[in-house]
C-alpha positions as CSV (number, residue, x, y, z in Angstrom):
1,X,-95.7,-28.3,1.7
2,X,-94.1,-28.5,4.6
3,X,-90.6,-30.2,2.8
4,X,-90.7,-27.2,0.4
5,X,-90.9,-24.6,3.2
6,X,-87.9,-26.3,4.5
7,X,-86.2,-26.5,1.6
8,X,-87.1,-23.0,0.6
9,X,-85.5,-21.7,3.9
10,X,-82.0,-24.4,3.4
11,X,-81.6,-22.6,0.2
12,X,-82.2,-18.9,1.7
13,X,-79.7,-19.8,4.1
14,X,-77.4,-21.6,1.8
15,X,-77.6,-18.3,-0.2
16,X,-76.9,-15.7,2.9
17,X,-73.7,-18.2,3.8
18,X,-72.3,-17.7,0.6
19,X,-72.7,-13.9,0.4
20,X,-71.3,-14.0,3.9
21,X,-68.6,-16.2,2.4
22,X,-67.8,-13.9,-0.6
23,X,-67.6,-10.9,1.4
24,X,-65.2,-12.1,3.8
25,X,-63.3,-13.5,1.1
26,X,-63.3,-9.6,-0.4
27,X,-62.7,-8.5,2.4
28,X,-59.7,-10.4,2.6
29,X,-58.2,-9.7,-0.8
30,X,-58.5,-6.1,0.2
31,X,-56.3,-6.6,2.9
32,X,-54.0,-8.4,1.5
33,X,-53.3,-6.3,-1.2
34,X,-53.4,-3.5,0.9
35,X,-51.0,-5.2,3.3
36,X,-48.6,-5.9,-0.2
37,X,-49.3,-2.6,-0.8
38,X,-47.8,-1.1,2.1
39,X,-45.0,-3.3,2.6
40,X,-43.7,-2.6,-1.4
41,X,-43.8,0.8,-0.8
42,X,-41.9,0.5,2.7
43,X,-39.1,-1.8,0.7
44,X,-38.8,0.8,-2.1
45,X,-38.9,3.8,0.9
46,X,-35.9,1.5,2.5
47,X,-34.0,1.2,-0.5
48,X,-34.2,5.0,-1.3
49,X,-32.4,5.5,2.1
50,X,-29.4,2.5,1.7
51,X,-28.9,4.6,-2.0
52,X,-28.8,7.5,-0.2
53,X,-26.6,6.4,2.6
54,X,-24.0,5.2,0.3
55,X,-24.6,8.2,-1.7
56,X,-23.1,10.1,1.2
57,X,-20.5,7.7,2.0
58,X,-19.3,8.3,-1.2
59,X,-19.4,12.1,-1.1
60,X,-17.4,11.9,2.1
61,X,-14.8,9.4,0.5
62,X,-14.3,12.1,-2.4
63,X,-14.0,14.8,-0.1
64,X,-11.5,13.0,2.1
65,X,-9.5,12.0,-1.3
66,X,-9.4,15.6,-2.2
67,X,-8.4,17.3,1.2
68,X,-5.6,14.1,1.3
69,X,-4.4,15.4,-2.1
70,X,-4.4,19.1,-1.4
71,X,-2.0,17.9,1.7
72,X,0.0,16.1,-0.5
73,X,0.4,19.1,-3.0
74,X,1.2,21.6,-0.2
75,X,3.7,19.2,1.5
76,X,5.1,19.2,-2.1
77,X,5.7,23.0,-2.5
């Protein structure tokens, strides 16, 4: 009886490891997605500020060409 007891209590514990196991595991997946989570929306938050960076620079390279060309026109007159 005594082996059985044993045994009994081996596979109790076996099975409490594993949960253990599992969880962690979970646990883990939810922080790594989490984590992937973040970091994709911080690369997308990053892009959307270089698009708007050289949004501007372009704006201000426009406005530059015009106020150059207005010069030019007056100079001509």
């Amino acid at each position: 009886m005594k082996s059985f007891d044993q045994f009994q209590e081996n596979l109790n514990d076996r099975r409490l490891q594993l949960k253990q196991k599992q969880q962690a595991r979970k646990q883990q997946s939810v922080e790594k997605g989490s984590s992937a989570r973040d970091e994709f929306a911080k690369n997308i938050e990053d892009k959307k500020q270089e698009v708007d960076r050289r949004q501007q620079k372009e704006a201000e390279r426009e406005e530059m060409k015009k106020e150059i060309k207005k010069e030019m026109e007056a100079e001509k007159v």
